[in-house]
C-alpha positions, 0 to 999 in steps of 0.5 A: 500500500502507499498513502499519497497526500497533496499539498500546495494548491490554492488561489493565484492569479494569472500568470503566477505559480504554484509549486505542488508537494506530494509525499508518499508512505508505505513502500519504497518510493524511488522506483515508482512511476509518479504522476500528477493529473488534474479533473475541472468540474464537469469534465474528465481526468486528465493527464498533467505530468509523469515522472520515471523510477529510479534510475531514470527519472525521464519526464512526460507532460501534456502538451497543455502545460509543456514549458510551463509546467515541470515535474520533479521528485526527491527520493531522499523526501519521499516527495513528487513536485509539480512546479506551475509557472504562467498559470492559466484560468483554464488549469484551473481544477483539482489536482491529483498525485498518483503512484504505479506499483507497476511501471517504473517508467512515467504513464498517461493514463489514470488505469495504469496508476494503482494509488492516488491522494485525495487532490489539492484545489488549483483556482487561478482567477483572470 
């Protein structure tokens, strides 16, 4: 089992940033594929960021938020963190961190991730 909690999330306006922390617990953690998704009200989850297992640690991201947007892990933290710069009202939605026992290398997809935390609101105003 792993337990994911998000932090980080709130209120800015346009063109700000936000920085995303998501702490993991309960198995060894530098060899999971993490990933960071995101869900607005009335829509479908979708695809934010990914990042690989040790040793590679390549990264994946939605063409939405490429070059705003960067995904980085510390193993010696136990910690997933999605760095947000030029927020856009439209990234505006909860954001979600989620961890694959299964892969070591970054996903797209939600079924390939086995746990998720319980989401960390973004709103950014215009």
């Amino acid at each position: 089992q792993v337990q994911l909690v998000e932090s980080g999330g709130g209120l800015v306006q346009a063109g700000g940033s936000l920085r995303l922390s998501c702490v993991a617990s309960g198995r060894t953690f530098s060899n999971l594929a993490m990933g960071w998704f995101r869900q607005a009200p009335g829509k479908e989850r979708e695809f934010v960021a990914a990042i690989a297992g040790w040793p590679g640690g390549s990264t994946l991201y939605a063409d939405s938020v490429k070059g705003r947007f960067t995904i980085s892990r510390d193993n010696a933290k136990n910690t997933v963190y999605l760095q947000m710069n030029s927020l856009k009202p439209e990234d505006t939605a909860v954001y979600y961190c989620a961890c694959s026992a299964r892969y070591t290398s970054g996903r797209y997809y939600p079924v390939d991730y086995d746990y998720w935390g319980q989401g960390t609101q973004v709103t950014v105003s215009s």
